[in-house]
C-alpha positions in Angstrom: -25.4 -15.3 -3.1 -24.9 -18.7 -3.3 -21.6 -21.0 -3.0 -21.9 -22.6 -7.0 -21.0 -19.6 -9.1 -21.1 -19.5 -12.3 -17.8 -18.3 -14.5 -18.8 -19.2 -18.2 -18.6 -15.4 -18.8 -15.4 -14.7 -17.0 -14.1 -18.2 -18.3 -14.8 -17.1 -22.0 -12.5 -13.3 -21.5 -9.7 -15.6 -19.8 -8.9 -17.5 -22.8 -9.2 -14.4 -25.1 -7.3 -12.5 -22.7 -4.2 -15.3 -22.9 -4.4 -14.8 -26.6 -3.6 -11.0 -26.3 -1.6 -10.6 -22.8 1.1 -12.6 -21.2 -0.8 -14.4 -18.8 -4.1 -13.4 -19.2 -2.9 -9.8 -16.8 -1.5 -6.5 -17.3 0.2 -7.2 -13.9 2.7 -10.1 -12.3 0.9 -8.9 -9.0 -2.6 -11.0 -10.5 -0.8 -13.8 -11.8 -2.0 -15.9 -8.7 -5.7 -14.1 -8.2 -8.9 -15.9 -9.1 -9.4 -15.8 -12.9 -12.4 -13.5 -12.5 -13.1 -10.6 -14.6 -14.9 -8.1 -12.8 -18.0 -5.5 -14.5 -18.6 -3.0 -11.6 -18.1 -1.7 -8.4 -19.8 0.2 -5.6 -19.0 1.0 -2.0 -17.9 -2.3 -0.2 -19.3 -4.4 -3.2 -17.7 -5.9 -6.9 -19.6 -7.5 -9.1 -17.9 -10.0 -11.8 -19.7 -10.8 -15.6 -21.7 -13.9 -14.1 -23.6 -11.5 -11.8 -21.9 -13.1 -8.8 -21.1 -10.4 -6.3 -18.7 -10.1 -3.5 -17.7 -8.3 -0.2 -14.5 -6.4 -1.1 -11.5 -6.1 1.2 -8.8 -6.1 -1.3 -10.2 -2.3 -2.6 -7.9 -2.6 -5.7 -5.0 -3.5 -3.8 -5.7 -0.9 -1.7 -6.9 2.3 -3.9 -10.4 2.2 -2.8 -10.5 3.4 0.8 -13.7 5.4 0.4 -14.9 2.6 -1.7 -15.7 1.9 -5.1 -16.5 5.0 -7.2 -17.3 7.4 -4.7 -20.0 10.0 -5.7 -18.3 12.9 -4.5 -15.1 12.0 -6.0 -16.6 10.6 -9.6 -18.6 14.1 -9.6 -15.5 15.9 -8.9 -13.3 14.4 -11.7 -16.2 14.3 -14.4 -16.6 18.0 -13.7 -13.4 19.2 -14.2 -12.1 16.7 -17.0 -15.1 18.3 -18.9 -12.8 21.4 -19.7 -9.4 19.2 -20.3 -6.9 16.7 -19.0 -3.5 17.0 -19.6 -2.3 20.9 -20.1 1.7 20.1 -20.3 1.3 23.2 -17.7 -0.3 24.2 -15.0 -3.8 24.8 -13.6 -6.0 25.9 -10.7 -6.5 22.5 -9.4 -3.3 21.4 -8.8 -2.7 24.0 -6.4 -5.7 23.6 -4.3 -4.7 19.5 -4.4 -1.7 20.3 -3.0 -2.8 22.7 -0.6 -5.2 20.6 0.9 -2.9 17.9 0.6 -0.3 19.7 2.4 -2.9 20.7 5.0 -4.5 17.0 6.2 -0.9 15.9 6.4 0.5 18.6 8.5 4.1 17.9 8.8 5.5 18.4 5.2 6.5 21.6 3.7 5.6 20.6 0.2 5.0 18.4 -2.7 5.5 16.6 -5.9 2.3 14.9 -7.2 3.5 11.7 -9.3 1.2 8.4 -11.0 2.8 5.4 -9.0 3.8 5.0 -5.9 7.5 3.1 -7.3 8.0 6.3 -9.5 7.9 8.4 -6.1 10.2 5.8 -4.2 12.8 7.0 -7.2 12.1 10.4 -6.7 13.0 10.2 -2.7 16.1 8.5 -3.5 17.6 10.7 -5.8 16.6 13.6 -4.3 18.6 11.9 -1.0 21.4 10.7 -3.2 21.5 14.6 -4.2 21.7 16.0 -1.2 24.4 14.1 0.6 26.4 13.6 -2.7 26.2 9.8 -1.1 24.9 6.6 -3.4 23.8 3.8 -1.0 20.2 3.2 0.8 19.4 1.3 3.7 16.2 -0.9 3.2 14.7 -3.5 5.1 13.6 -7.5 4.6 9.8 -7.6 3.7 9.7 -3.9 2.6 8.4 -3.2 -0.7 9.3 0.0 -2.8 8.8 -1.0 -6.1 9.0 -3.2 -8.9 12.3 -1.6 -10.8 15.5 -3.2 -10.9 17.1 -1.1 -7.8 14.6 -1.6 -5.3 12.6 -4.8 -6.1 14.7 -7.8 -4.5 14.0 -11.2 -2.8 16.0 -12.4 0.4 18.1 -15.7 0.7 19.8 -15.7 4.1 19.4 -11.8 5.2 20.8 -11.0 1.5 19.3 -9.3 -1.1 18.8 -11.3 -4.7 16.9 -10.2 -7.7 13.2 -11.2 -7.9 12.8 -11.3 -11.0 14.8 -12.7 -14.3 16.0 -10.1 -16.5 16.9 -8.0 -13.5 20.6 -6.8 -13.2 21.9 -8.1 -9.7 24.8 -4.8 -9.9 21.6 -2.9 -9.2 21.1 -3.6 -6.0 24.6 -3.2 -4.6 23.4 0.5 -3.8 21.2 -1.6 -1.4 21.8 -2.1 2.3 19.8 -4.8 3.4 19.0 -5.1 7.2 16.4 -6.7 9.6 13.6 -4.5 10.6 12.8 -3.9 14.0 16.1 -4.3 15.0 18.1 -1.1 16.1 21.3 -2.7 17.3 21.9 -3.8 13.6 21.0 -0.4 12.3 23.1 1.4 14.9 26.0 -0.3 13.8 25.2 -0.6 9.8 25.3 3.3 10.4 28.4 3.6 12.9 30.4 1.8 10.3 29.1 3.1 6.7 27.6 6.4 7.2 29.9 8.1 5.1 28.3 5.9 1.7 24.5 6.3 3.3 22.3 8.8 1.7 19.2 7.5 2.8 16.8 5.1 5.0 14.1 4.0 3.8 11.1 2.1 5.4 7.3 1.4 5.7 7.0 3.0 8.9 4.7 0.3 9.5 5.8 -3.4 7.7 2.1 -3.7 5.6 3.5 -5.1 2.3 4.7 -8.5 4.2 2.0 -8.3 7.1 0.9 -5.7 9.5 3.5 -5.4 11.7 3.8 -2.3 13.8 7.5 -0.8 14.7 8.7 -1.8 18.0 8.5 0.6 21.0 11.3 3.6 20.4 12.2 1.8 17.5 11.5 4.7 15.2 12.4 7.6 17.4 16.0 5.3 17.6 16.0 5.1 13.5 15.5 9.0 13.3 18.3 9.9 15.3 21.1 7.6 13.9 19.8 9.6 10.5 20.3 13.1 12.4 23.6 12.2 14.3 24.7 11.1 10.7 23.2 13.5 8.2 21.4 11.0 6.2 17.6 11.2 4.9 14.9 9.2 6.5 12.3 8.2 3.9 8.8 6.9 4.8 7.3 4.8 2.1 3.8 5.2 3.0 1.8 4.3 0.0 0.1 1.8 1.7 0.1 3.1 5.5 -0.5 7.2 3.8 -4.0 8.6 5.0 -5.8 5.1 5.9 -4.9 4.8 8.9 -4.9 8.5 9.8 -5.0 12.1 8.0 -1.1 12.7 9.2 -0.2 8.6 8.5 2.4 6.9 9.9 4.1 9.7 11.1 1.0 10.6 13.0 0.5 7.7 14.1 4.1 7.1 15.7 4.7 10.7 16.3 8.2 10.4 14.1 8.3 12.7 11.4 10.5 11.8 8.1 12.5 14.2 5.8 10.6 12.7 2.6 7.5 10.3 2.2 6.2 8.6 -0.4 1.8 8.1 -0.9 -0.2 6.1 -2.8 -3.4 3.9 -3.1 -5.4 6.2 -0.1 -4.6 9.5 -1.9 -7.0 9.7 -4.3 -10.4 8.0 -4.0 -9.3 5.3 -6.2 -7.8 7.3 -9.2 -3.5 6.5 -9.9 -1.9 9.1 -7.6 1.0 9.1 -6.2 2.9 12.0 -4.4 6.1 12.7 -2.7 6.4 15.3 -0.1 9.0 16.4 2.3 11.1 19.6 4.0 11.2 22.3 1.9 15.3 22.7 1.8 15.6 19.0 0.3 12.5 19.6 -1.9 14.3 22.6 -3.0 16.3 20.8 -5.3 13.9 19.4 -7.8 12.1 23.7 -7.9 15.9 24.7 -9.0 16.1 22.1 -11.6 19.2 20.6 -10.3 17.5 16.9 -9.3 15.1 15.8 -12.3 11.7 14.9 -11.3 9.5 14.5 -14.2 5.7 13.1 -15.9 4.0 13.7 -18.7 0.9 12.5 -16.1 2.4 14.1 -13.3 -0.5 16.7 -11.5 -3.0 16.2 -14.5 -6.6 17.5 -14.0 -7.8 14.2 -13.1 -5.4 13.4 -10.5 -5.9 16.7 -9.1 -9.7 17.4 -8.9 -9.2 13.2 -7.2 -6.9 14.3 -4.5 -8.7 17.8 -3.6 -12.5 15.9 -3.3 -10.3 13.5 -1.4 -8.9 15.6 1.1 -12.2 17.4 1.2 -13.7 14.2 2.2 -10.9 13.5 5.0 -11.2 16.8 6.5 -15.5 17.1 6.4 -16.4 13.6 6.9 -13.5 11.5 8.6 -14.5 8.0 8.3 -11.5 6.4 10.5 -14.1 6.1 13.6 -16.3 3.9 11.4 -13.6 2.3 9.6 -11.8 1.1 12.8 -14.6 0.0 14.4 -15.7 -2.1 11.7 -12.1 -3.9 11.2 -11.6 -4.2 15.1 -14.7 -6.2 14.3 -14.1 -8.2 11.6 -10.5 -8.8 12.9 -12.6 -10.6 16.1 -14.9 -12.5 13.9 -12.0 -14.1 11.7 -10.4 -15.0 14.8 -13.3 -16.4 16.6 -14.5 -18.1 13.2 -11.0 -20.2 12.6 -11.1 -21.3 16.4 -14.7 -22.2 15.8 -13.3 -24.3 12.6 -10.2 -25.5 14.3 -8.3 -23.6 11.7 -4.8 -21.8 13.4 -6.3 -18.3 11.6 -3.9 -15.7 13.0 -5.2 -11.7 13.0 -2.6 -8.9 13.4 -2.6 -5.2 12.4 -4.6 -2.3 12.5 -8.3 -2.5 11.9 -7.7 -0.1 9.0 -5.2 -2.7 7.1 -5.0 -5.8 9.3 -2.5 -9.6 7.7 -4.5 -12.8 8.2 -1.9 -15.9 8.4 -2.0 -19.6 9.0 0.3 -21.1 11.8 0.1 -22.6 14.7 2.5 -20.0 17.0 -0.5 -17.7 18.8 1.7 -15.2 19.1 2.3 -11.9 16.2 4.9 -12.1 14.2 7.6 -9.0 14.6 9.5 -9.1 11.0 10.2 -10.5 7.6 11.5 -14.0 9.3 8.6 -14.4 11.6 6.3 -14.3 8.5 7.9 -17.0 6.6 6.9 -19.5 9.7 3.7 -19.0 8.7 1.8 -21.1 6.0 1.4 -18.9 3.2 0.6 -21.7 0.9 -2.2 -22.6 2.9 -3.3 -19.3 3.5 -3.2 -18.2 -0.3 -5.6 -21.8 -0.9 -7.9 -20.6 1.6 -7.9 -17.1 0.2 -9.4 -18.5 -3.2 -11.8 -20.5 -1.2 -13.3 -17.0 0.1 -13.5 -16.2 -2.9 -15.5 -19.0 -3.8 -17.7 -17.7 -1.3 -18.1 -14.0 -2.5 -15.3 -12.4 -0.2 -12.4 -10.5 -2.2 -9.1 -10.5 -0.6 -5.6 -11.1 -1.6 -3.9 -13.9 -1.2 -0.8 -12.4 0.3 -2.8 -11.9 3.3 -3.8 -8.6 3.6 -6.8 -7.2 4.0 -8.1 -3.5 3.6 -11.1 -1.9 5.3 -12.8 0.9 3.2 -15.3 3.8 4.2 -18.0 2.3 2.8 -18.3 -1.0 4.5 -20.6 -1.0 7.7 -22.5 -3.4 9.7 -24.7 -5.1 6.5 -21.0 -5.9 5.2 -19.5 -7.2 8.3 -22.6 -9.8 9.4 -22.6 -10.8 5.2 -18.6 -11.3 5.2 -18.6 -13.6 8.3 -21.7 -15.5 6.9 -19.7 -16.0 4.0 -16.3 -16.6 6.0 -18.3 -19.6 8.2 -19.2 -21.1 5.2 -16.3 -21.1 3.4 -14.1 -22.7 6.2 -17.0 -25.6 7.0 -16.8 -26.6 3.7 -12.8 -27.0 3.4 
């Protein structure tokens, strides 16, 4: 590895890609990433067209938690696409995906395997819009549940704003929009509006805006304002589901939801997503009364990926390794911006950890507390590791896989020291 890379290949696909796609992407989300186009990936590792490789902790955006084309996984998909794909029925496989689905995640009656985690948000919140006959949702500042015009949103002053032109603002008056963290301001949201409240929903952990953990008894206060007033709490745990523990969030709290939404970790890489909840509210898309739908939906793919993934999760858990190699990389990042005199702030879980510039010491606890942070700077310095051969995104997030181990650790703070001595 060295610090001059060469791009003449990855250079030469940008400008035919801007011919052909707005922007060069087949995503808004890349708009801001390094213009590097990628050939291959294995375990902790990706490889661009130039040959240059690099240590990998943005995984995909977060699919890859075993790492980059697992064997056991690939095997297990090639075998069973061999005798089809898409039935417009069903098959073997999806029933042992969901049973060993349903098993590693031990509080949920059953579920709904989908493509994208946004597509499962909309599934939870009809089903809760169904079953309390009620149309609002309570959501929280620096929660993300999708890119679609009800749920995607920006905030100016604690309100909710579109994001994105082209996107209806009437859309998101079914929104509630609320400060996480803060159960005085739910208690009374709830007290007062109950009666129009269908749902909560939440990342039981705030990933998509940082790491930030829920406060002591904050969750066990959130689930019984939704008892005492019949409404359904919703865990969106495509990011938090299965990395940072077989039972997720709720496992890790020890607060179980009515529905949850998972993504990214499900599948060993493949586009899974699956909703899964109590069996009474579930109820409702089996009699056909609440629409639920996919062409995609269960296909042999996704199924023989979320089987050999559970399978994994159950024979070999790797959250031992994996949190012992982010408590350790968390601790090098922090001891390697002191080092550099660079305010490099470390908070999370060693599974899925948010590395920020400011000079406040202390973690921040919500939406508002990240925005004191320099997220320009951060994003620049993200493209200068890069530069260097480590992979992250430059919202701040990084995510630890199964397959990295001590070789990747000592190579990513090599490449770390280097990139901040030469800023």
């Amino acid at each position: 590895m060295t610090t001059v890379r060469s791009s003449a290949q990855s250079d030469q696909l940008r400008e035919r890609a801007l011919r052909l796609t707005p922007g060069g992407v087949h995503s808004n989300v890349r708009l801001a990433s390094p213009k590097v186009f990628f050939a291959r990936g294995k375990g902790a590792w990706i490889w661009d067209i130039d040959g240059n490789d690099y240590v990998d902790y943005l995984l995909g955006q977060g699919p890859n938690f075993l790492g980059h084309a697992p064997d056991d996984i690939t095997s297990a998909v090639t075998d069973a696409v061999a005798n089809g794909m898409v039935f417009g029925a069903q098959h073997p496989l999806e029933v042992e995906a969901g049973e060993r689905f349903l098993d590693v995640l031990g509080w949920a009656d059953q579920v709904r395997f989908g493509v994208s985690g946004t597509e499962s948000v909309q599934g939870a919140l009809r089903l809760a819009r169904a079953v309390t006959g009620r149309d609002r949702f309570v959501r929280f500042e620096g929660h993300y549940h999708g890119w679609l015009d009800n749920v995607l949103l920006s905030v100016e002053d604690h309100r909710a704003v579109p994001a994105s032109a082209g996107q209806l603002a009437s859309h998101l008056d079914d929104s509630i929009l609320l400060p996480w963290n803060d159960p005085d301001a739910l208690a009374a949201t709830l007290a007062a509006r109950s009666g129009e409240i269908a749902a909560v929903i939440m990342e039981p952990i705030m990933f998509n805006t940082g790491a930030v953990l829920p406060r002591p008894g904050y969750l066990e206060t959130v689930r019984e304002l939704c008892d005492r007033y019949g409404i359904v709490l919703i865990f969106d745990e495509v990011i938090a589901g299965f990395r940072i523990g077989p039972q997720g969030a709720s496992g890790l709290v020890g607060v179980t939801p009515d529905l949850a939404t998972y993504g990214k970790a499900v599948a060993g890489g493949w586009p899974v997503s699956a909703l899964a909840g109590r069996a009474d509210l579930m109820a409702r898309f089996g009699d056909g009364s609440v629409n639920h739908s996919g062409t995609f939906n269960s296909s042999v793919m996704a199924a023989a990926a979320v089987a050999a993934t559970m399978r994994r999760l159950t024979d070999d858990p790797p959250y031992d390794r994996i949190r012992e190699h982010g408590l350790a990389l968390m601790e090098g990042l922090t001891e390697a911006g002191r080092r550099h005199g660079l305010p490099l702030r470390v908070q999370g879980l060693p599974m899925a950890f948010h590395v920020s510039l400011g000079e406040d010491p202390e973690p921040f606890q919500d939406f508002a507390g990240l925005q004191r942070r320099d997220l320009v700077g951060y994003a620049e310095l993200a493209r200068r590791f890069a530069d260097h051969g480590v992979w992250v995104a430059g919202r701040g997030i990084w995510y630890v896989s199964a397959a990295h181990g001590p070789a990747e650790l000592d190579e990513t703070l090599r490449r770390v020291d280097a990139a901040l001595a030469a800023r």
